[in-house]
NUDOVO-367433 format. One record per residue (C-alpha): residue number from 1; residue in one letter; x, y, z. Coordinates in steps of 0.1 Angstrom, whole numbers, padded with zeros to 4 digits, always signed. Example, Ala and Ser with C-alpha at 12.3 -4.5 7.8 and 13.67 -1.06 7.14 Angstrom:
BEGIN
[1,A,[+0123,-0045,+0078]]
[2,S,[+0137,-0011,+0071]]
END
This chain:
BEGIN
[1,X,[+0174,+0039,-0018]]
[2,X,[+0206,+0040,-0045]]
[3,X,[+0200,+0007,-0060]]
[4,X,[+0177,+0009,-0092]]
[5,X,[+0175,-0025,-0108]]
[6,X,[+0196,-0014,-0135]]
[7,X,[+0223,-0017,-0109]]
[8,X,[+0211,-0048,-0092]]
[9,X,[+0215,-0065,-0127]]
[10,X,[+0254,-0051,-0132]]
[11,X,[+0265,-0059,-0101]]
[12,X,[+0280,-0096,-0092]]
[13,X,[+0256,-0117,-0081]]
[14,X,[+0242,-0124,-0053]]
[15,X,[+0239,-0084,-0043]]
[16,X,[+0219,-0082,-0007]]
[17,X,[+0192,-0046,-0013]]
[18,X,[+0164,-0038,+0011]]
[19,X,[+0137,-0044,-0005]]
[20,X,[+0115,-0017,+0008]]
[21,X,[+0138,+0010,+0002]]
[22,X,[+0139,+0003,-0032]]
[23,X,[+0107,+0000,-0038]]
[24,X,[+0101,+0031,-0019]]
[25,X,[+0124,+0053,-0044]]
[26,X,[+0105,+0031,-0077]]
[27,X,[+0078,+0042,-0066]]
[28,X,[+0085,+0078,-0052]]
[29,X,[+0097,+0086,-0088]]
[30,X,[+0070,+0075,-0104]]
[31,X,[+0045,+0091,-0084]]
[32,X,[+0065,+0122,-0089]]
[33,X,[+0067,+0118,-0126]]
[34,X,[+0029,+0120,-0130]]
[35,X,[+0020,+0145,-0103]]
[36,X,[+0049,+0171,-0110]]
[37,X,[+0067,+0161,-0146]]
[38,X,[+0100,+0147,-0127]]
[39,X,[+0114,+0124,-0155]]
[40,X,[+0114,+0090,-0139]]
[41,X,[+0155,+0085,-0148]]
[42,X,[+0173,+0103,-0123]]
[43,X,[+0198,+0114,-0150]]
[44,X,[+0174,+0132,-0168]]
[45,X,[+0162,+0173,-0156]]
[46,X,[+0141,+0197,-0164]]
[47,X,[+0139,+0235,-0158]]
[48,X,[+0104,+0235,-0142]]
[49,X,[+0119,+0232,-0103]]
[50,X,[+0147,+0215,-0087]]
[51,X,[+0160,+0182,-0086]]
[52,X,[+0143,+0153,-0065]]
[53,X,[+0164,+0144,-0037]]
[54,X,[+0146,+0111,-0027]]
[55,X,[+0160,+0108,+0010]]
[56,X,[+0155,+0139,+0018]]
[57,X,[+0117,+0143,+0001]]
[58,X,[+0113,+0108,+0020]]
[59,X,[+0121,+0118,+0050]]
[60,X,[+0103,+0151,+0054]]
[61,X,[+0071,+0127,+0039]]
[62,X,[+0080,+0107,+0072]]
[63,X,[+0074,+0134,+0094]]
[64,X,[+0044,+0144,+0080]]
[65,X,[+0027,+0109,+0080]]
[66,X,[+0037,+0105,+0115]]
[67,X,[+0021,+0141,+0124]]
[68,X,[-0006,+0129,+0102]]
[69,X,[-0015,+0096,+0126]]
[70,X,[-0010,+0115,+0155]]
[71,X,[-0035,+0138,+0144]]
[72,X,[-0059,+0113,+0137]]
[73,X,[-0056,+0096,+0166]]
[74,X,[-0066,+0124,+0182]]
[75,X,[-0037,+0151,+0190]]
[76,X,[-0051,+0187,+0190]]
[77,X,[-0039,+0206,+0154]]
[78,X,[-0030,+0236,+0178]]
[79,X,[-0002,+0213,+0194]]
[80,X,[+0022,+0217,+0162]]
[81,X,[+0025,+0257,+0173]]
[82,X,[+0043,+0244,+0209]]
[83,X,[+0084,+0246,+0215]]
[84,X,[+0086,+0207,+0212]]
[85,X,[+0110,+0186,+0195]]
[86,X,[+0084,+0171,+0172]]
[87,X,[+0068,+0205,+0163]]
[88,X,[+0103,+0218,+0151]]
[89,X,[+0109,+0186,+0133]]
[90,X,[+0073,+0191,+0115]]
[91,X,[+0079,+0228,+0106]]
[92,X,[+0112,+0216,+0090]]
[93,X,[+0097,+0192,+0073]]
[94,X,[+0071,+0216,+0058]]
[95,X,[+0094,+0241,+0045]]
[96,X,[+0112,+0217,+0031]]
[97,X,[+0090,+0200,+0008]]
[98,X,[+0071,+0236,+0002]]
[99,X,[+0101,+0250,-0012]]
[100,X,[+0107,+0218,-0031]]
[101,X,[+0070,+0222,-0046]]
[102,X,[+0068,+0260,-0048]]
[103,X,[+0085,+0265,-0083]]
[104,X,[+0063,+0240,-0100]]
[105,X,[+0028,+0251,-0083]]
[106,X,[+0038,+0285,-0090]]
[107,X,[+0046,+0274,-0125]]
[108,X,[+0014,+0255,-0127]]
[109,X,[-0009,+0285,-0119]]
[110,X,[+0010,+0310,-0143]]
[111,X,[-0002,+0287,-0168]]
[112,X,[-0037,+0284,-0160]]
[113,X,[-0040,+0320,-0156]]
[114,X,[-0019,+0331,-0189]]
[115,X,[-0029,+0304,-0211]]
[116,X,[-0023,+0323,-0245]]
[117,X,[+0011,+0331,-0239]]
[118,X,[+0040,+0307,-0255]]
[119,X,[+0047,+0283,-0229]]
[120,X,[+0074,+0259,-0254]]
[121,X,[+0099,+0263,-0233]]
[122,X,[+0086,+0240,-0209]]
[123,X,[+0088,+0203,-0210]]
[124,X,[+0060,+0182,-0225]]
[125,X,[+0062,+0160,-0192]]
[126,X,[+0054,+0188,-0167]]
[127,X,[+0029,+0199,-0196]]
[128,X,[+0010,+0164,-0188]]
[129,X,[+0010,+0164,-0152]]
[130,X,[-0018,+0159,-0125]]
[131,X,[-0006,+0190,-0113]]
[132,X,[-0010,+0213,-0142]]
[133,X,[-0041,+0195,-0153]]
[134,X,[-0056,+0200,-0119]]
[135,X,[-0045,+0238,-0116]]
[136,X,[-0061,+0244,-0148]]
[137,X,[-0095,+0227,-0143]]
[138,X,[-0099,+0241,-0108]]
[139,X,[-0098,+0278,-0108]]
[140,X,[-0102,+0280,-0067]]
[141,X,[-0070,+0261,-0062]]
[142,X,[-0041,+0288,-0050]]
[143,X,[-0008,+0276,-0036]]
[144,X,[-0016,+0270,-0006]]
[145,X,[-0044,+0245,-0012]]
[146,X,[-0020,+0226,-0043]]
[147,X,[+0011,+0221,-0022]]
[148,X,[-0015,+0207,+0007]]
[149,X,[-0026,+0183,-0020]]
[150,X,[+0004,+0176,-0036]]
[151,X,[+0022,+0165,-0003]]
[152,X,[-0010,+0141,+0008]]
[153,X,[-0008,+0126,-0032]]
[154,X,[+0029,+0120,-0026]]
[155,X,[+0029,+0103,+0005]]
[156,X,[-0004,+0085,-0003]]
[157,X,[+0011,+0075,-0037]]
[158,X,[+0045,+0063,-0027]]
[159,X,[+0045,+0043,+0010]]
[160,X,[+0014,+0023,+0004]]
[161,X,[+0027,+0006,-0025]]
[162,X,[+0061,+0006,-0018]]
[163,X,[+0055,-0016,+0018]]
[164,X,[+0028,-0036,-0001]]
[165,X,[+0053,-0045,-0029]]
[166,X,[+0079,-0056,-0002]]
[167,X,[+0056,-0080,+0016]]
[168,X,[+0048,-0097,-0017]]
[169,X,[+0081,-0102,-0025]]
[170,X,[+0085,-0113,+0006]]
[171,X,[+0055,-0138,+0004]]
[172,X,[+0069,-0149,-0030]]
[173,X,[+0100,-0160,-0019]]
[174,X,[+0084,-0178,+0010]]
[175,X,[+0058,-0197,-0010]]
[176,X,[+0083,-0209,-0041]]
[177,X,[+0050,-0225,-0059]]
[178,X,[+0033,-0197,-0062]]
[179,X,[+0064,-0181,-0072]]
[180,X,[+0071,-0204,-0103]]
[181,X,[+0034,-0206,-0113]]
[182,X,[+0038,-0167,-0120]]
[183,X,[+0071,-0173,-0130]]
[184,X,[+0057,-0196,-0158]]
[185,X,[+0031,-0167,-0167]]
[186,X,[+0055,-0141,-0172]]
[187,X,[+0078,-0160,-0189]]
[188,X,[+0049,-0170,-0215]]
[189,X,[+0036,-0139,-0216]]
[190,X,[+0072,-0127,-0230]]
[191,X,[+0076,-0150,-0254]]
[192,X,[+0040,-0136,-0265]]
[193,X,[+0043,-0101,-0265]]
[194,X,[+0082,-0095,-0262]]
[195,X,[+0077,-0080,-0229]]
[196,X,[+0053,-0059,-0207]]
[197,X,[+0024,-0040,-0231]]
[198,X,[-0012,-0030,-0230]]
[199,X,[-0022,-0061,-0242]]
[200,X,[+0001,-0085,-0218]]
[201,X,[-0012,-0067,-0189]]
[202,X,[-0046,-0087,-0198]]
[203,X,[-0028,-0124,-0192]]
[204,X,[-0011,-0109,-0160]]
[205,X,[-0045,-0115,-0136]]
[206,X,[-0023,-0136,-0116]]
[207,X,[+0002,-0111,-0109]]
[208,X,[-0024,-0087,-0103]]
[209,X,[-0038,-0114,-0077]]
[210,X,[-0008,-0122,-0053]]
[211,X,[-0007,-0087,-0047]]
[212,X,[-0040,-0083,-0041]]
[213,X,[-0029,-0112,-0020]]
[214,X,[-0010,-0090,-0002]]
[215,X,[-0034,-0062,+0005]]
[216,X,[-0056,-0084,+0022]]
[217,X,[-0028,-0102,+0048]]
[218,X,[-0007,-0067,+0050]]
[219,X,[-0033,-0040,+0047]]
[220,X,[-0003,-0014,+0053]]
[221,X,[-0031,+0017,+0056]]
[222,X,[-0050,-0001,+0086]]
[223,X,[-0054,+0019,+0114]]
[224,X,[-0050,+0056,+0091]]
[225,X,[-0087,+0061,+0085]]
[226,X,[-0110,+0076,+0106]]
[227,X,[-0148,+0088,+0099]]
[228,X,[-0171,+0106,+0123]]
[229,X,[-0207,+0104,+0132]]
[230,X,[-0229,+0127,+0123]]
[231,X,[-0256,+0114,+0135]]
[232,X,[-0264,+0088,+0170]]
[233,X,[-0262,+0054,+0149]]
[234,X,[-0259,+0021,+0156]]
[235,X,[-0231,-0008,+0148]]
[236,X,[-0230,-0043,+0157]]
[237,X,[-0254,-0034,+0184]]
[238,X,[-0228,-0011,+0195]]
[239,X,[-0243,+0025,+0196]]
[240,X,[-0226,+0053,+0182]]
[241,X,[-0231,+0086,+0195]]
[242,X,[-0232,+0117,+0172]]
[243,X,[-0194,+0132,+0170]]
[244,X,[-0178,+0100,+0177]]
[245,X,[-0144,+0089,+0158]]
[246,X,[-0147,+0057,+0141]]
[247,X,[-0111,+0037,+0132]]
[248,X,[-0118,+0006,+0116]]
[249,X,[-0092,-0024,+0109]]
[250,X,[-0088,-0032,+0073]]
[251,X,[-0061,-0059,+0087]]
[252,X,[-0091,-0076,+0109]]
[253,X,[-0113,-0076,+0079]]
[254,X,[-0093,-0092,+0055]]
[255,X,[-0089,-0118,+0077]]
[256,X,[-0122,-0126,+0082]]
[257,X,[-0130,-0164,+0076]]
[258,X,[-0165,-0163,+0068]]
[259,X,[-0150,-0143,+0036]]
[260,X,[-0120,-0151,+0032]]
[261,X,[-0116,-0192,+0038]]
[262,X,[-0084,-0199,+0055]]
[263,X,[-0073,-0165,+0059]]
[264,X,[-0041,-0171,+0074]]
[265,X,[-0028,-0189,+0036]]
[266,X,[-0013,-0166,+0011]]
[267,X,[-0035,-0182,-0018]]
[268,X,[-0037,-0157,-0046]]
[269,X,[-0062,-0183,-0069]]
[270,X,[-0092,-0166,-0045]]
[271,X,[-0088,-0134,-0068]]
[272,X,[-0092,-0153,-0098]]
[273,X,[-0126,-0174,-0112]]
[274,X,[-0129,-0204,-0126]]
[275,X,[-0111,-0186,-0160]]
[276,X,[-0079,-0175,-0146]]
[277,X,[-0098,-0140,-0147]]
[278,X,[-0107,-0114,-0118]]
[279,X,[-0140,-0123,-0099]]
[280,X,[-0153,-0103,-0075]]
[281,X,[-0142,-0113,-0046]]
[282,X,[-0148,-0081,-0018]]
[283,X,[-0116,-0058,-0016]]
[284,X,[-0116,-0034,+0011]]
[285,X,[-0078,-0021,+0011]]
[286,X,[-0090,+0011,-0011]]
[287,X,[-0122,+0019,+0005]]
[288,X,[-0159,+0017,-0011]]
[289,X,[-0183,+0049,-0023]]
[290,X,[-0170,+0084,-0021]]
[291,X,[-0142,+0077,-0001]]
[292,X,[-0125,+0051,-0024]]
[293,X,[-0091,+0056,-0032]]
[294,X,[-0083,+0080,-0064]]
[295,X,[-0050,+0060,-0066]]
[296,X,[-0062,+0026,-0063]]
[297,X,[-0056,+0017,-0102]]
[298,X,[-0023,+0036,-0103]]
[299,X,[-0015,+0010,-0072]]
[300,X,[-0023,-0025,-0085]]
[301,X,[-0012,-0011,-0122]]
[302,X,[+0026,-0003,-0107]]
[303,X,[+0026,-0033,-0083]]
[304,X,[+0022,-0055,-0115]]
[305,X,[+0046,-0043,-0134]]
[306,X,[+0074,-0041,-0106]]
[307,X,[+0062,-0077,-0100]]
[308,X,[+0063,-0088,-0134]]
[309,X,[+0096,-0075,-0140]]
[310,X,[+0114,-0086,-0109]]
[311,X,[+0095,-0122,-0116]]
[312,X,[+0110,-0118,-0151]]
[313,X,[+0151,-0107,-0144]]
[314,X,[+0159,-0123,-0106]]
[315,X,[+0156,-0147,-0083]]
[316,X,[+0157,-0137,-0044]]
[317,X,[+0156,-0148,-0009]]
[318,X,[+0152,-0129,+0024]]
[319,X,[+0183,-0126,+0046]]
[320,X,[+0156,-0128,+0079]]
[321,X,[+0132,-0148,+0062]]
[322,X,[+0096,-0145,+0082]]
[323,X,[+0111,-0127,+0105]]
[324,X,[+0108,-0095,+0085]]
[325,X,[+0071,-0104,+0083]]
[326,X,[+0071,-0103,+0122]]
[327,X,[+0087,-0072,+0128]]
[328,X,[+0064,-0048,+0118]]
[329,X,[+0062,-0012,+0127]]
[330,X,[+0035,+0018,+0119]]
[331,X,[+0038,+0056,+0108]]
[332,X,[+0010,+0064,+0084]]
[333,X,[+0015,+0030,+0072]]
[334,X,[+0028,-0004,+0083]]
[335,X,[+0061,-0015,+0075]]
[336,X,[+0084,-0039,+0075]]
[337,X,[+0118,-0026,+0108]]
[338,X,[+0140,-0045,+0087]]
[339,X,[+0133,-0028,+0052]]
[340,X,[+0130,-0061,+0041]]
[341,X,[+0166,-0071,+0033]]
[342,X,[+0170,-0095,+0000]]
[343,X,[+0194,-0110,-0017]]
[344,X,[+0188,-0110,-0059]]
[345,X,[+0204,-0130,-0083]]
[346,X,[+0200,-0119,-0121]]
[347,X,[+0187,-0152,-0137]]
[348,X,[+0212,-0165,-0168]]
[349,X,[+0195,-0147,-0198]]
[350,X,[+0188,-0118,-0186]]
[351,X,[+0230,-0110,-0178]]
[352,X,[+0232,-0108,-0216]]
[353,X,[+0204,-0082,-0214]]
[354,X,[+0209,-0046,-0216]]
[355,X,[+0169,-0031,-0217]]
[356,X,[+0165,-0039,-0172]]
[357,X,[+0153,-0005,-0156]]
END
């Protein structure tokens, strides 16, 4: 998790990183910038709380995902109170991130509830946080009920997309035309806009697509969500009694072949109409109605600009090749055993190039 792409780019090439661990700290600082004011470069601090330690936040997030799926698979919530190895390991975990969280939620409600007094002292980034903006628009939230929130926004917001974004790298280096036909688009779109803006974004639909791509073969939050009946019903002639848990398989449905044609083929174009746009193809990955994802724009919005920028500055192959697709393991969310080892090479231009972060 030490290897920013900064210092892919300075070191000799080829430099072997695993993937998913990188992407894991990319996108753990970012979701840490918007929900607590962490400045994204690591050599930058504020006063607001202390520093973000991403192995150790990661790990205690590990714990608690893995508590998490046990719970909803249907472990009592009384059974983290017993003398157990796991139960210790939880409680750790918890008063870890709680005291990592604690300064800034504090922070956060002395502001909502003293909002005349002179607050400059505090940095306009933690000033512009979900988390003051949420303390301050919900006056029932205590500290309690924002460091429960803040740790399910963090782990949501930083495993799913980090495991998505390795198995479309991986699928990128496995399918090379695919790869230079975005290549192509990226490149063109620099020489249009000078690099990634609010207006390129609109000529990356095929970026956005292979990773929606990607959802749809690796749905890494299959198997996490649960709903319960609350009423006898009935489904695929199957009835359901009131009270019963229902898991579903977002991995089952993507794959599908009465929607998805040839669903074993990593073919972005099925995301895309007949003018290189988004159609509207059925995407299940972030949910539907009320229980859609809240982070499902932040997602696809990272994934293509990681995408694009990788696309832009390397070139890479994996040291297992499929095999990291293969070996598969699940917390919260399914990931690659491996971490999805690469090796980059920084493409000829871009070793003249300073601006790669």
């Amino acid at each position: 998790m030490k290897v920013p792409l900064l210092t892919i780019k300075e070191t000799p090439s080829p430099i072997e990183v695993k993937a998913d661990s990188l992407f894991v700290e990319l996108t753990m600082r970012v979701i840490c910038c918007l929900l607590f004011g962490i400045p994204v470069d690591k050599n930058r601090s504020t006063s607001e709380g202390p520093p973000l330690e991403i192995e150790k936040v990661y790990q205690a997030m590990s714990v608690l995902s893995y508590r998490f799926l046990r719970v909803a698979t249907g472990e009592k919530i009384w059974m983290k109170y017993l003398p157990t190895k796991s139960s210790r390991e939880y409680w750790e975990a918890r008063h870890y991130l709680e005291k990592f969280l604690t300064p800034r939620i504090d922070l956060a409600l002395q502001m909502r509830d003293k909002p005349n007094k002179d607050w400059s002292e505090i940095s306009p980034l933690f000033k512009q946080s979900m988390l003051v903006k949420i303390a301050a628009k919900e006056p029932k939230y205590d500290r309690a009920s924002l460091i429960a929130e803040s740790i399910e926004l963090s782990i949501g917001g930083t495993d799913s997309t980090a495991h998505s974004l390795s198995f479309a790298l991986a699928e990128l280096s496995l399918n090379q035309n695919i790869f230079q036909k975005a290549r192509t688009i990226v490149d063109r779109s620099w020489e249009t806009y000078g690099g990634i803006t609010l207006e390129s974004l609109k000529d990356l639909s095929y970026i956005r697509a292979i990773f929606k791509e990607t959802l749809r073969i690796y749905s890494v939050g299959s198997g996490s969500s649960s709903l319960q009946a609350e009423r006898d019903t009935t489904i695929a002639d199957q009835p359901i009694p009131r009270g019963t848990k229902i898991f579903w398989s977002t991995i089952a449905a993507g794959r599908d072949p009465s929607i998805y044609p040839n669903p074993e083929e990593f073919i972005p174009e099925r995301w895309l109409g007949d003018d290189g746009k988004n159609n509207q193809l059925l995407m299940i990955d972030f949910g539907s109605g009320s229980h859609r994802c809240l982070g499902e724009h932040l997602a696809i919005l990272e994934a293509t600009v990681m995408l694009t920028m990788l696309i832009r500055y390397f070139d890479w192959e994996l040291v297992n090749g499929r095999s990291s697709l293969k070996n598969l393991q699940q917390n919260l969310f399914i990931y690659p055993v491996d971490r999805m080892p690469a090796k980059f090479t920084v493409r000829e231009f871009a070793k003249q190039t300073v601006n790669v972060k």
